[in-house]
C-alpha positions in Angstrom: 14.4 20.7 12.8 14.6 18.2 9.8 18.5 16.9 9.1 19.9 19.1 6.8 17.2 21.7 6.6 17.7 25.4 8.2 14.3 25.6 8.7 12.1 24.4 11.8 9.2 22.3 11.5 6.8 25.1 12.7 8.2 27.2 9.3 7.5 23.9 7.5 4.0 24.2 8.2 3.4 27.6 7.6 4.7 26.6 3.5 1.7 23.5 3.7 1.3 20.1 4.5 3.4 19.1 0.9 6.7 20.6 2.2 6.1 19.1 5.6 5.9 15.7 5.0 8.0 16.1 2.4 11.1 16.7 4.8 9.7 13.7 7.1 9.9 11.2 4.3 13.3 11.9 3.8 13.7 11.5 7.5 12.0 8.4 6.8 13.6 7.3 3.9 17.3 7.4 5.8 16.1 5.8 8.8 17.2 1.9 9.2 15.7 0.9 13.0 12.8 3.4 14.0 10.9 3.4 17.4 7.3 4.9 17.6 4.9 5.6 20.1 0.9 7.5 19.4 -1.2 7.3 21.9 -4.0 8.8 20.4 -3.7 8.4 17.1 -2.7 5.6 14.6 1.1 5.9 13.7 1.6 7.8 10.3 3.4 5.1 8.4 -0.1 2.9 8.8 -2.3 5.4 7.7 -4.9 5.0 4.8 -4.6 8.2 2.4 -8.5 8.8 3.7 -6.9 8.9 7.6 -4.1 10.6 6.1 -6.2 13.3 4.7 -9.0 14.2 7.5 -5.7 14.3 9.8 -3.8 17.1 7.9 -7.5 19.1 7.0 -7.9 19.2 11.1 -4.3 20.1 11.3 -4.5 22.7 8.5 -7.6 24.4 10.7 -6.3 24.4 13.5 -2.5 25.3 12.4 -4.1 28.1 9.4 -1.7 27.1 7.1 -1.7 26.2 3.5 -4.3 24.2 2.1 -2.1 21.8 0.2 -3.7 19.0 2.0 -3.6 16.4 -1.4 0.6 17.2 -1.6 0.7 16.1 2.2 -1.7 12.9 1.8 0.7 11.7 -1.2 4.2 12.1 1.0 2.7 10.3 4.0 1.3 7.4 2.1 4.8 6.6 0.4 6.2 5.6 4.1 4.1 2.5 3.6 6.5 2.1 -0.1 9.3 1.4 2.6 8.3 -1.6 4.7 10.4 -4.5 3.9 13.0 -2.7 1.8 16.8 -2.4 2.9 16.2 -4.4 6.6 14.3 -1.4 7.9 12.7 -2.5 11.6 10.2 -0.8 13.3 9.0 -1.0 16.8 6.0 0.4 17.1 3.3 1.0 19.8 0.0 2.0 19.6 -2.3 3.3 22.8 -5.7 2.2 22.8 -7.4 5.0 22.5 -5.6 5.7 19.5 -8.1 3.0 18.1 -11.0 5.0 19.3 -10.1 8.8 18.5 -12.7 9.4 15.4 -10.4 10.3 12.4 -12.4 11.4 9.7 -15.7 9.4 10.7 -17.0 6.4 10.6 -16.3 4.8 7.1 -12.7 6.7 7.7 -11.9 4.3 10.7 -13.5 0.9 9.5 -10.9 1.3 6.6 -8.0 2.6 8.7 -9.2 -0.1 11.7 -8.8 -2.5 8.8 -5.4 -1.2 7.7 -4.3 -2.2 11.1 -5.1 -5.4 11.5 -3.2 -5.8 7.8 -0.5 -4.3 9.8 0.8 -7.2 11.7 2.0 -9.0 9.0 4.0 -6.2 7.5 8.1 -7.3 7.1 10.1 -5.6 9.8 7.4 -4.7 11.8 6.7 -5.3 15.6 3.2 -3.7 16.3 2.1 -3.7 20.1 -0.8 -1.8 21.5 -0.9 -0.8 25.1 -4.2 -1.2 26.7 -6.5 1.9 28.3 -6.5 -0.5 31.0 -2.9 -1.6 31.5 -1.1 -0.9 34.2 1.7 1.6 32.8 5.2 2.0 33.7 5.5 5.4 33.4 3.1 8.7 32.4 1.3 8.4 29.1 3.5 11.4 27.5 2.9 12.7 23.9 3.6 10.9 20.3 7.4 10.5 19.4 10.1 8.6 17.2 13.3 7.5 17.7 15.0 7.4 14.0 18.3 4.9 14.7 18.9 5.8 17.7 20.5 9.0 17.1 17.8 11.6 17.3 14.5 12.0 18.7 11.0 13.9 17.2 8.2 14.9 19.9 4.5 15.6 18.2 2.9 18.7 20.1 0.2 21.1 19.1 1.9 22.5 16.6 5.2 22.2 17.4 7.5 19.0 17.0 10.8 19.4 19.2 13.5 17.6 17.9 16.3 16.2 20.5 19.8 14.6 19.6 21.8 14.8 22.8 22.4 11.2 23.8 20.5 12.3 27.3 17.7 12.9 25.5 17.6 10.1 23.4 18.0 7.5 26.8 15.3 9.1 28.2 13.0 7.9 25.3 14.5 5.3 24.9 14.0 4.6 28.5 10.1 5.7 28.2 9.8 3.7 25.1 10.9 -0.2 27.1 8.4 0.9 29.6 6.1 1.7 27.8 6.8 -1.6 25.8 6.5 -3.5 29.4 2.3 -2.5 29.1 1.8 -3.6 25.4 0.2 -6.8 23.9 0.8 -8.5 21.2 -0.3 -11.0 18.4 -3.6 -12.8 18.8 -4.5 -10.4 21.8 -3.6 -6.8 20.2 -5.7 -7.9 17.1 -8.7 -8.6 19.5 -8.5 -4.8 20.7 -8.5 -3.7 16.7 -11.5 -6.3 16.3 -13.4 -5.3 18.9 -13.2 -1.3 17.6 -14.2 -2.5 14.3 -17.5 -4.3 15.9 -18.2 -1.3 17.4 -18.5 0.9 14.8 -20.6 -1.4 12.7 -21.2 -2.3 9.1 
């Protein structure tokens, strides 16, 4: 459940994609130190409005919801308005295959591939990327945050559980330095965006 909001996320997206992300930039917005892990797709604060918007239209489908899909693509975009403001930090890892899950197309992913690579230079940001090939530390698991350290928000189909007991939070935290433990960085994470990018061609 967003802070300060009586209602879920799942009644949040039955108002549309503007109200939705909406409540998670203000989320955003408070959040000093934030922890991220996708998997399988490219962390929202690095999305390109074009990523941004084939994202919501395939969650819009699937979820039946509004079709306020231009509201939504304007509220995630304006996470990126936050890097290097206020000593935000983000930790943030990327799975492989979140490299390789076909957004949107083509054109979509050389410019949200590109985005990426941009990425590693972005103030307060640590940007790893765990190999499809790296031994792991422990089970793959779904998409999730960690917003200071005080409250935790799961991604599922749908549905986006939102845990602040401090048991729940250690055991993200806990899944997050694992996870950390199979990730490259630098030179050698860039080669995995570079080689994507050669794959898909000019």
């Amino acid at each position: 459940m967003p802070e300060g909001s009586t209602k879920t996320w799942e009644e949040l997206h039955q108002e549309g994609m503007g109200p939705t992300q909406e409540a998670f930039l203000d989320l955003v917005r408070e959040t000093r130190e934030a922890k991220h892990y996708c998997p399988a797709v490219i962390w929202g604060n690095l999305q390109t409005p074009e990523y941004v918007r084939a994202m919501l239209t395939l969650v819009v489908d699937f979820l039946e919801s509004p079709r306020d899909i231009e509201a939504g693509v304007k509220a995630r975009t304006a996470r990126a308005e936050l890097f290097g403001k206020d000593g935000r930090t983000y930790k943030t890892l990327l799975g492989e295959q979140s490299l390789r899950s076909n957004i949107g197309g083509s054109d979509v992913m050389r410019g949200q591939l590109t985005r990426v690579l941009e990425s590693f230079a972005l103030p307060g940001v640590t940007l790893g990327i765990v190999p499809s090939r790296a031994q792991l530390h422990v089970f793959p698991g779904n998409s999730f945050g960690i917003f200071d350290g005080k409250r935790v928000e799961v991604e599922l189909f749908g549905d986006a559980p939102t845990y602040t007991a401090d048991a729940q939070i250690q055991r993200y935290e806990k899944a997050f330095s694992l996870l950390e433990r199979s990730a490259v960085y630098g030179e050698e994470a860039k080669d995995l965006v570079r080689a994507e990018l050669t794959a898909l061609g000019s």
